[in-house]
BATORNU-732201 format. One record per residue: y, z, x of N, C-alpha, C in turn; residue in three letters. Coordinates in pm, whole numbers, padded with zeros to 5 digits, always signed. Each point is the difference from the previous one (the first is absolute). Layout:
# residues N
YZXYZXYZXALA ...
This chain:
# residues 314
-00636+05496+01948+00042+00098-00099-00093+00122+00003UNK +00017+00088-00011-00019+00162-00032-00088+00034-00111UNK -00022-00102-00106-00083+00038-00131+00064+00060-00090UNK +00179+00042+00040+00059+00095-00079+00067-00143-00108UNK +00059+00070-00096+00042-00102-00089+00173+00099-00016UNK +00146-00094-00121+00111+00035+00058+00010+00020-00210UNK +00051+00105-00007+00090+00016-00130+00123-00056-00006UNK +00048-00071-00089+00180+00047+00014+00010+00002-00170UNK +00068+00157+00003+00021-00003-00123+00144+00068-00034UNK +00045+00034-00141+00139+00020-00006+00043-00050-00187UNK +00074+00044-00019+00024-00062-00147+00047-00086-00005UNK +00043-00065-00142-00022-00129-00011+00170-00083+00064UNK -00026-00084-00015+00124-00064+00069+00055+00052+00169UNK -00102+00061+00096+00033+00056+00093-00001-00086+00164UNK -00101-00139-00058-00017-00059+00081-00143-00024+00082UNK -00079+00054-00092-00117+00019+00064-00065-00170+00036UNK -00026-00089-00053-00054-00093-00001+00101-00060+00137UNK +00162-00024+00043+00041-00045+00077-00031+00017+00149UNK -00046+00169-00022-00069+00085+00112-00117-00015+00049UNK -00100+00008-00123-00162-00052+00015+00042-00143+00138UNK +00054-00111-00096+00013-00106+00064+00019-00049+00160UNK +00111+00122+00017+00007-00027+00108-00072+00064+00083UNK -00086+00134-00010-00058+00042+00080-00156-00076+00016UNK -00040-00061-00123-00093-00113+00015+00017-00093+00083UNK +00129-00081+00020+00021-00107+00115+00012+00077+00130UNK +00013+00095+00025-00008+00085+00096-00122+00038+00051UNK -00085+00053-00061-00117+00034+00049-00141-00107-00080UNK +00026-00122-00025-00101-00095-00026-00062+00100-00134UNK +00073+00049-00096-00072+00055-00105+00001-00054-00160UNK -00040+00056-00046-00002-00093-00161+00030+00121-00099UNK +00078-00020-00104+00067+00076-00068-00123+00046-00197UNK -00028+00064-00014-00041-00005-00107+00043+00123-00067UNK +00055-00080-00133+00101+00080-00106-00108+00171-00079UNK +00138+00095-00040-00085+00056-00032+00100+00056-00114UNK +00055-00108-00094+00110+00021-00116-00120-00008-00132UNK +00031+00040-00069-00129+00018-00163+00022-00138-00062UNK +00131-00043+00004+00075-00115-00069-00040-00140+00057UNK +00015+00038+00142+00011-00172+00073-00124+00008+00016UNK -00071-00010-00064-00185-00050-00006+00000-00084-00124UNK +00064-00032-00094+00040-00065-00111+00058-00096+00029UNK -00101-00156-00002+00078-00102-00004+00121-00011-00179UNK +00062-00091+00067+00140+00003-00071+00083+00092-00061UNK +00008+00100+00113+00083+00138-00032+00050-00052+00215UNK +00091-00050-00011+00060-00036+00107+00155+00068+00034UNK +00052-00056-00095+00191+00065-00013+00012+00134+00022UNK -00086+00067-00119+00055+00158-00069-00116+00115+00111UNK -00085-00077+00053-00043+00045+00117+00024+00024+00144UNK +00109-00096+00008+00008-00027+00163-00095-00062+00061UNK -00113-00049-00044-00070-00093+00073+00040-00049+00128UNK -00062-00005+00147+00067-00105+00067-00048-00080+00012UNK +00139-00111+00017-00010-00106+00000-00072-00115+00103UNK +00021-00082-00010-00071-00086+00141+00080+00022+00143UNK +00132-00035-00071+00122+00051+00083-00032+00136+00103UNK -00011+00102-00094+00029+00144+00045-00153+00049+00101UNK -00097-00116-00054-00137+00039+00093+00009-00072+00142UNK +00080-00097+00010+00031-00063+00116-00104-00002+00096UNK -00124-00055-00071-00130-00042+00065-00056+00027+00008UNK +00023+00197-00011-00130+00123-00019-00068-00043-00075UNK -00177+00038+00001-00070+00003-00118+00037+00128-00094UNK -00006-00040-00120-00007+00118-00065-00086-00025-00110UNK -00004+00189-00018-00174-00022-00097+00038+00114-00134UNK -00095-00037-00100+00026+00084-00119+00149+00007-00089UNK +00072-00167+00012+00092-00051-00073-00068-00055-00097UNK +00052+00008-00085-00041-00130-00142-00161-00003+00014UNK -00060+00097-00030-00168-00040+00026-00083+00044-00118UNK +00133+00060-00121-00105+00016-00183+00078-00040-00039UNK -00038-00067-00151+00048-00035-00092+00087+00109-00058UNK +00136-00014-00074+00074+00078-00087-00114+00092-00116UNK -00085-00038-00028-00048+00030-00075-00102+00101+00052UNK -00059-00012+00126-00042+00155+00024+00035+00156+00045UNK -00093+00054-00033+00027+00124+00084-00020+00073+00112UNK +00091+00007+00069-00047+00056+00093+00017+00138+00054UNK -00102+00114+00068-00014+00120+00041+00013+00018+00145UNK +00055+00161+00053-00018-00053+00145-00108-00041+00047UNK -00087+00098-00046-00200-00024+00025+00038-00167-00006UNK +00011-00060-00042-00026-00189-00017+00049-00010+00100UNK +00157+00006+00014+00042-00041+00140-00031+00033+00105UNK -00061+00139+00054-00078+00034+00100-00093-00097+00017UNK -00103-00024-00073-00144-00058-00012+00077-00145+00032UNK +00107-00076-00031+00058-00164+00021+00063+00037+00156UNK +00035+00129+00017+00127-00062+00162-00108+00089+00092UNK -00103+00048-00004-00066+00067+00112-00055-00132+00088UNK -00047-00086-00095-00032-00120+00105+00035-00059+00076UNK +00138-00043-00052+00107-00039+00047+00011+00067+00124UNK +00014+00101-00007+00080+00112+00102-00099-00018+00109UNK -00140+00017+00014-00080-00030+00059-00009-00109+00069UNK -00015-00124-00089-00004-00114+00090+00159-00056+00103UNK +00077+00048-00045+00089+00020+00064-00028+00079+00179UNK -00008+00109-00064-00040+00100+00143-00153-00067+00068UNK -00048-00127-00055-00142-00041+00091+00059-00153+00081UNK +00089+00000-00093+00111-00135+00107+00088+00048+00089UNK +00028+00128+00025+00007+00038+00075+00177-00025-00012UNK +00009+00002-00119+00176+00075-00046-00003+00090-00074UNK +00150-00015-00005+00031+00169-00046+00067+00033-00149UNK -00070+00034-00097-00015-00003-00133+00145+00106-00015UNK +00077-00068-00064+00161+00033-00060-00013+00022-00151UNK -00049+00157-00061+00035+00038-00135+00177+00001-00032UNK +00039-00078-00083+00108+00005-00061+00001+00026-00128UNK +00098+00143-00028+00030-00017-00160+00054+00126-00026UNK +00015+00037-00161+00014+00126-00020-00048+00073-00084UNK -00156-00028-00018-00065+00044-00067-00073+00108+00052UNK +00013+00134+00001-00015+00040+00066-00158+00063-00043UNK -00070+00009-00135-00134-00001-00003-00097-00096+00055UNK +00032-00082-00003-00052-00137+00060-00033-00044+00132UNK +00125+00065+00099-00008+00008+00085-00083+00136+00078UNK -00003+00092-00066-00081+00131+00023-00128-00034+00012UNK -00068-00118-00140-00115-00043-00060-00029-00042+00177UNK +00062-00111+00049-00054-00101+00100-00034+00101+00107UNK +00117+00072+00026-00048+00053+00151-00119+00124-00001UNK +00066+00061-00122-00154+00087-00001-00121-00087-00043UNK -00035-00095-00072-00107-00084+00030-00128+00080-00023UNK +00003+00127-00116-00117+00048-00021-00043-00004-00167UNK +00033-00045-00025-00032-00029-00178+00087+00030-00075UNK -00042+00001-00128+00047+00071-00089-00112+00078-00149UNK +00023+00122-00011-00089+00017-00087-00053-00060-00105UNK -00121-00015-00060-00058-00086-00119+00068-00024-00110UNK +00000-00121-00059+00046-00020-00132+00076-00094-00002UNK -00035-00085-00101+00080-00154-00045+00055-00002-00138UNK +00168-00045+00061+00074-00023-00137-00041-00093-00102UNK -00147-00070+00029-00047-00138-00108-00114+00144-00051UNK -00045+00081+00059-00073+00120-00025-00059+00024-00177UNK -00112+00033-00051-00043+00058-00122+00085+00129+00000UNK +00020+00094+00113+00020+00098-00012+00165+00012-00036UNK +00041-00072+00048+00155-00002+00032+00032-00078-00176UNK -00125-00104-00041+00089-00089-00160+00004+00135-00086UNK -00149+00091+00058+00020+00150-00079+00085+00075-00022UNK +00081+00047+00107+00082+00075+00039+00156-00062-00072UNK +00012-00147+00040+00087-00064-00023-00020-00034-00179UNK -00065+00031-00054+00022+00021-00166+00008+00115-00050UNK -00038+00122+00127+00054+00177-00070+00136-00016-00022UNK +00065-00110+00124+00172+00065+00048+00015-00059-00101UNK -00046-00158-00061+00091-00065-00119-00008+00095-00134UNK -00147+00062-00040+00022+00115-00122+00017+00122+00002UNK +00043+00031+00133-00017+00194-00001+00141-00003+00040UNK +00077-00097+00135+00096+00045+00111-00063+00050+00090UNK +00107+00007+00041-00059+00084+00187+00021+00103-00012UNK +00036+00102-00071-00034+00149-00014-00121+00028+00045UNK -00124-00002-00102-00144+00015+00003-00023-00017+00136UNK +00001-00162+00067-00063+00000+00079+00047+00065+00113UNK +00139+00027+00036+00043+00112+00118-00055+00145-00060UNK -00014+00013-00089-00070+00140-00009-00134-00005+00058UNK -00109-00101-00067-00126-00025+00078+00016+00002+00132UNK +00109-00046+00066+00025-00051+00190+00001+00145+00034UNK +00089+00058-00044+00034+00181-00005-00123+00067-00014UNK -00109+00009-00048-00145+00054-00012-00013-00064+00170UNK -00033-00106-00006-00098-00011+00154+00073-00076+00122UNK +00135+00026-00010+00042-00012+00138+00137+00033-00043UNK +00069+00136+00005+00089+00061-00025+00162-00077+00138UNK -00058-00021+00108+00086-00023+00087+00013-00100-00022UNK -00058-00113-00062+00075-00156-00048+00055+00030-00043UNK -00052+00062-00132+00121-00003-00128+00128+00095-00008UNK -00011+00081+00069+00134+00057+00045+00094-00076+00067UNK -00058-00141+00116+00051-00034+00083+00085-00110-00133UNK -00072-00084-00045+00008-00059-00060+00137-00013-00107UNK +00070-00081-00067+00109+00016-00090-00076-00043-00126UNK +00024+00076-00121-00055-00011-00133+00012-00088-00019UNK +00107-00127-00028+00008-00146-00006-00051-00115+00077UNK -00040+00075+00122-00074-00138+00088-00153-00027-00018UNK -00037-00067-00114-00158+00000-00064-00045-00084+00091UNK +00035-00091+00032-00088-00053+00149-00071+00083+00072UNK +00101+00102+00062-00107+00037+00058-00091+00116-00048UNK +00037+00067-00095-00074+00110-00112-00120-00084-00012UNK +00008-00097-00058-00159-00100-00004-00044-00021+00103UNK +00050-00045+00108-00072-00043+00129-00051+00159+00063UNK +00081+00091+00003-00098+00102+00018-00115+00057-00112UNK +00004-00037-00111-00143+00065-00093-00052-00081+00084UNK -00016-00113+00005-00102-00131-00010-00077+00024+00122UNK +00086+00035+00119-00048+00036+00082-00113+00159-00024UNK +00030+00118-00027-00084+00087-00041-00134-00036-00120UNK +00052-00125-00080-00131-00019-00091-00094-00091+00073UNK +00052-00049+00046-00078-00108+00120-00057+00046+00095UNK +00039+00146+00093-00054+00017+00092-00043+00118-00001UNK +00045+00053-00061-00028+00170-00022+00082+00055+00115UNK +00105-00042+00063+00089+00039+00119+00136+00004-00021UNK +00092+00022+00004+00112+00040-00036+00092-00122+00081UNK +00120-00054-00067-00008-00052+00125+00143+00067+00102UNK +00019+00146-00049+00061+00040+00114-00113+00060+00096UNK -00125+00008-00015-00090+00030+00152-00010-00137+00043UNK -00017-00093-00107-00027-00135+00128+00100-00051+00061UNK +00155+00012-00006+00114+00017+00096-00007+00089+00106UNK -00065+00138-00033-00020+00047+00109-00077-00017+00097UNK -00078-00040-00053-00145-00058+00099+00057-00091+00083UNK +00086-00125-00083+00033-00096+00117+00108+00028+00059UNK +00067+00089-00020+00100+00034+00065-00052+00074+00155UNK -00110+00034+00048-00048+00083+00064-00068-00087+00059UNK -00023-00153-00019-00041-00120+00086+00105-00064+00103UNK -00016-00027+00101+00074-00048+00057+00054-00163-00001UNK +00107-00018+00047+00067-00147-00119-00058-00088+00008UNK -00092-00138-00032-00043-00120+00053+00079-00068+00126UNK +00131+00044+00028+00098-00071+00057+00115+00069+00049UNK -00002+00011+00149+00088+00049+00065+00145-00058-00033UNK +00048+00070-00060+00133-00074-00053+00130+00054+00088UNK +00103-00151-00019+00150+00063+00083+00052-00028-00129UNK +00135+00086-00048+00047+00056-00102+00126-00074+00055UNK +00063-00105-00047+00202-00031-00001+00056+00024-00107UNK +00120+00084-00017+00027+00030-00144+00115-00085+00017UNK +00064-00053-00129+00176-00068+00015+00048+00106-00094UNK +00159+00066+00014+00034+00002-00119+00134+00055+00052UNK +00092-00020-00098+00152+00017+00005+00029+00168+00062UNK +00089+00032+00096+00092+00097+00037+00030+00045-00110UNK +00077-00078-00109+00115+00032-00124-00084-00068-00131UNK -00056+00095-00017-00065-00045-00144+00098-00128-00096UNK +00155+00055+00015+00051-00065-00082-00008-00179+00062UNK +00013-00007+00109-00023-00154+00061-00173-00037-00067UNK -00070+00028+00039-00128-00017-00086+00033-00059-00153UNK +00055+00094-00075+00040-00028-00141+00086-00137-00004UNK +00114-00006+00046+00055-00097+00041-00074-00164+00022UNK -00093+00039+00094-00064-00164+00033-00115+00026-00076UNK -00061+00054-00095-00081+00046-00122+00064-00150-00079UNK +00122+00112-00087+00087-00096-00039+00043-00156+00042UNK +00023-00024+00121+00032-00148+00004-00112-00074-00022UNK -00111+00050+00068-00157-00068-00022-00014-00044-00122UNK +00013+00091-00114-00016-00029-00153+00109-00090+00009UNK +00101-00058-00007+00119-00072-00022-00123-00153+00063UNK -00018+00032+00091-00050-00124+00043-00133-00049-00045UNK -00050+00077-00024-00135-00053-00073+00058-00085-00167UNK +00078+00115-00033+00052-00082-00140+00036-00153+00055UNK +00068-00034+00084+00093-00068+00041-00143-00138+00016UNK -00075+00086+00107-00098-00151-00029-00106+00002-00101UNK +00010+00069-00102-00080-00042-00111-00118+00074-00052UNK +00035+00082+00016-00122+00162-00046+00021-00022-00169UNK +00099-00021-00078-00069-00040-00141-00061-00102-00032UNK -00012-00080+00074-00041-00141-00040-00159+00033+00088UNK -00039+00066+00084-00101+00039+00043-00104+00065-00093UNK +00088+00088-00065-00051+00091-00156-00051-00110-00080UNK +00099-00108-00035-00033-00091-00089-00156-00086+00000UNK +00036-00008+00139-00122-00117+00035-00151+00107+00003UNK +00061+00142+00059-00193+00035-00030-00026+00013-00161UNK +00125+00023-00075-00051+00004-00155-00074-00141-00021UNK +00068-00093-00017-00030-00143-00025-00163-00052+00040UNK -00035+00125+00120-00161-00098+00018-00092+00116-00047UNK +00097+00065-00126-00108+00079-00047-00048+00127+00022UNK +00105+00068+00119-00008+00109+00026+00035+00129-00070UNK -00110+00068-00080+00058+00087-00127+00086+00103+00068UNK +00103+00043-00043+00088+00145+00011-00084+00109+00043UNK -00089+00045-00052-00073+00101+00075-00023+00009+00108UNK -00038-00127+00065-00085+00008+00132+00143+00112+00089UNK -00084+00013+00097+00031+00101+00109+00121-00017+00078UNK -00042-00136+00002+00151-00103+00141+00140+00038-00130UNK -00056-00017-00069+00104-00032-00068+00136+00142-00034UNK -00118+00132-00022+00090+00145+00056+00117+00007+00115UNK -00064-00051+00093+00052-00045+00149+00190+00036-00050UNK +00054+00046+00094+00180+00028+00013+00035-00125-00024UNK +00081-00094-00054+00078-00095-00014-00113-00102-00076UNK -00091+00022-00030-00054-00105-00106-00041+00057-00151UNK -00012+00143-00012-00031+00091-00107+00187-00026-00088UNK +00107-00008+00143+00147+00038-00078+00017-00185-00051UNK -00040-00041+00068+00056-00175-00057-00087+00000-00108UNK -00121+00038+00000-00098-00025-00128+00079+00060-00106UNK +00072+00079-00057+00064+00036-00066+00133-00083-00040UNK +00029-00085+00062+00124-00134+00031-00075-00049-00085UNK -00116-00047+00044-00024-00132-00085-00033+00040-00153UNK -00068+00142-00027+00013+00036-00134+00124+00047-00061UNK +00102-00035+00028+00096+00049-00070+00022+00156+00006UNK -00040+00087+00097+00030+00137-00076+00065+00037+00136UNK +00080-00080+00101+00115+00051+00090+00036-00105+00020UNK +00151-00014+00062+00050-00120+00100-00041-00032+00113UNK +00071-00075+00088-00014-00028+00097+00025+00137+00082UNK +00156+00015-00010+00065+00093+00070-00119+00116+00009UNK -00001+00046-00114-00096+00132-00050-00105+00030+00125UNK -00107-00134-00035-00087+00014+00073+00011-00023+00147UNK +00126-00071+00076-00004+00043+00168+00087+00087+00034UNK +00002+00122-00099+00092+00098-00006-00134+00109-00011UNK -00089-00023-00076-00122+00096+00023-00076-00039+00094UNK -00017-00167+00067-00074-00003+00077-00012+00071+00127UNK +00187+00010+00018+00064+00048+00123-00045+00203+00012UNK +00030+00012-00126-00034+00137-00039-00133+00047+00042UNK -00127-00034-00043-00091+00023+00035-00061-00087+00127UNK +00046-00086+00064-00007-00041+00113+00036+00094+00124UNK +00098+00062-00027+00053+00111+00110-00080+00182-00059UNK -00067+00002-00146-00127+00093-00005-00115-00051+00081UNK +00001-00092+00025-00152-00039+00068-00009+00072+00127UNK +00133-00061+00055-00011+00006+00163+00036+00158+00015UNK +00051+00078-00117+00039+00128+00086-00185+00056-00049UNK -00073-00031-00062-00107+00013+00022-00089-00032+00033UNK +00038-00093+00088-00097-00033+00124+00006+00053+00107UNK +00142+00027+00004+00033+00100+00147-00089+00117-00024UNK +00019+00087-00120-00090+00105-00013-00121-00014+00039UNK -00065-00117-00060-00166+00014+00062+00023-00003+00127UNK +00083-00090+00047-00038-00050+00174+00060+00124+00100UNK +00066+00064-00064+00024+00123+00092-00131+00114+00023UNK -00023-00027-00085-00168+00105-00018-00109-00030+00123UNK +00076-00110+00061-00097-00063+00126+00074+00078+00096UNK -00041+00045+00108+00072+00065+00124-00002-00116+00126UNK -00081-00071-00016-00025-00077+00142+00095-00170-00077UNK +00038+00026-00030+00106-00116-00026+00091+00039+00085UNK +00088-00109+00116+00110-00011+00065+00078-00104-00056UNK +00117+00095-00026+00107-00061-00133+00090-00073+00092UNK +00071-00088-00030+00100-00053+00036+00087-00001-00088UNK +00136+00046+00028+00112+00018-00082+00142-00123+00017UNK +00001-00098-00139+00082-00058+00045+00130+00093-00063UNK +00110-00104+00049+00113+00059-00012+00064-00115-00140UNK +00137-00057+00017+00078-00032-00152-00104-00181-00011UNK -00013-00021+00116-00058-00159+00039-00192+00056+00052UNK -00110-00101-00058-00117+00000+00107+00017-00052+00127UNK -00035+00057+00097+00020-00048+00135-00133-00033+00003UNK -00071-00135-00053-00101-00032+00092-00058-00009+00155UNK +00103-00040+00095-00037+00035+00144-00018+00123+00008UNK +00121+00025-00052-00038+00201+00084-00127+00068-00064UNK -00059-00067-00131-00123+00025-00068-00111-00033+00057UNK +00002-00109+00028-00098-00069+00108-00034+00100+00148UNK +00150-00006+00112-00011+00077+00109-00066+00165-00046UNK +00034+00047-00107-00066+00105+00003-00154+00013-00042UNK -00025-00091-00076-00167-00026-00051-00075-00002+00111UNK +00039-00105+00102-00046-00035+00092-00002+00130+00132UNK +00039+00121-00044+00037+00097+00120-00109+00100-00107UNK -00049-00022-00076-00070+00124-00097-00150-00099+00062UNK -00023-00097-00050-00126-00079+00019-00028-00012+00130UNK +00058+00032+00072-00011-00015+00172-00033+00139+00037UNK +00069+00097-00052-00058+00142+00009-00088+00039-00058UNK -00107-00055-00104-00137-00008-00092-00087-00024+00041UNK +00058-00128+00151-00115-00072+00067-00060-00105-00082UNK +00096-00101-00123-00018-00058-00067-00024-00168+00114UNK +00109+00016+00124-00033-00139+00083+00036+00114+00115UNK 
């Protein structure tokens, strides 16, 4: 192997994990996930998890490896799959990022940090008791004093990251749009090959969007909801936001139906993916593959295999 490592990414329901797979049995490689969700044991259904079935002997890494109950950042997942990725490339295979996360996956291959500051942080319980008595007004005005290009960039309602950038400036005295720039101007940890999947006809996308949700209901995505409540898993936690477990959580409280909720699941299931395409287009060195009304896995395969051969991947 080359030292290079293989992306395949694409929105959700596109096939990425069937692809990883096979290009792993192909080139003796090992697949490690790079979804926000499938790192959560017992979030299996409403995730897509694969299965034992669907890994068909590949190793795969960074499935089911936190509890429902934590949190996780890309910074975390960088710092959990860089190893991975590594010892992989010292056995002398070929490390298969799958997913569609597309910060996450940015995190791994650039492989150069992330600026200071922890969400368990003094600074951040600080910050995080202005937003509970002031709002986020105040503090995007403060962001607006000393780093004008966040907070412009920024949407008035997304306090995540309004806090994660003060925290960063009270913590470091650095902004953290210069420390993006800084690492942006590093070169990547990891020579990366870019596979994109994604539909010709948006509307076919939407389409098998849709049947996917039909089938997850079908094998048991409320009763999945049920069981992480039951061992105690409070409503807040994070997993629990997640597309199709935030809309059933609402099932079990009484304040929608069934119908309702895989009628919004489907809804904002097909918002995800048209914004994932957005991020992932922002990449130029991604080579897309376009399916047509059906995935053609072979013809997905024969062409992977004609991009990775021209990379000098084998």
């Amino acid at each position: 192997m080359s030292g290079k490592i293989v992306c395949v990414v694409g929105p959700t329901a596109c096939g990425k994990t069937t692809l990883a797979v096979e290009l792993a049995k192909r080139y003796g490689g090992e697949v490690v996930s790079a979804d926000s969700m499938q790192i959560y044991r017992g979030l299996t259904i409403g995730t897509a998890a694969p299965t034992e079935a669907e890994m068909d002997g590949v190793p795969h890494h960074m499935v089911a490896v936190a509890e429902p109950e934590e949190q996780w950042s890309a910074a975390r997942y960088a710092q959990a799959a860089i190893p991975i990725v590594d010892g992989i490339l010292a056995r002398g295979g070929l490390p298969i990022l799958a997913g569609g996360t597309g910060l996450w996956l940015d995190a791994v291959v650039r492989g150069h940090g992330f600026a200071a500051g922890r969400a368990g942080g003094e600074i951040r319980r600080r910050l995080q008791a202005r937003l509970e008595r002031e709002g986020v007004a105040p503090l995007l005005a403060e962001l607006r004093q000393v780093d004008p290009e966040s907070a412009g960039r920024l949407h008035p309602a997304d306090e995540k990251r309004i806090l994660r950038a003060l925290e960063v400036w009270l913590e470091t005295g650095k902004t953290i749009t210069a420390h993006n720039e800084e690492t942006r101007a590093l070169p990547p940890r990891y020579d990366a090959v870019w596979i994109g999947l994604q539909f010709a006809d948006r509307q076919d996308m939407r389409d098998l969007i849709d049947r996917r949700v039909d089938d997850m209901v079908e094998r048991g995505l409320l009763e999945e909801v049920r069981a992480l409540l039951a061992r105690g898993l409070p409503r807040s936690a994070t997993c629990m936001q997640a597309i199709g477990y935030k809309e059933f959580l609402g099932v079990l409280e009484g304040v929608r139906t069934e119908a309702e909720a895989v009628a919004e699941i489907k809804l904002r299931s097909r918002q995800y993916a048209k914004r994932q395409l957005t991020w992932l287009r922002r990449n130029p060195d991604i080579h897309w593959i376009y399916w047509e009304k059906e995935r053609d896995f072979a013809k997905a395969l024969r062409v992977s295999t004609e991009i990775l051969s021209a990379a000098g991947v084998c």
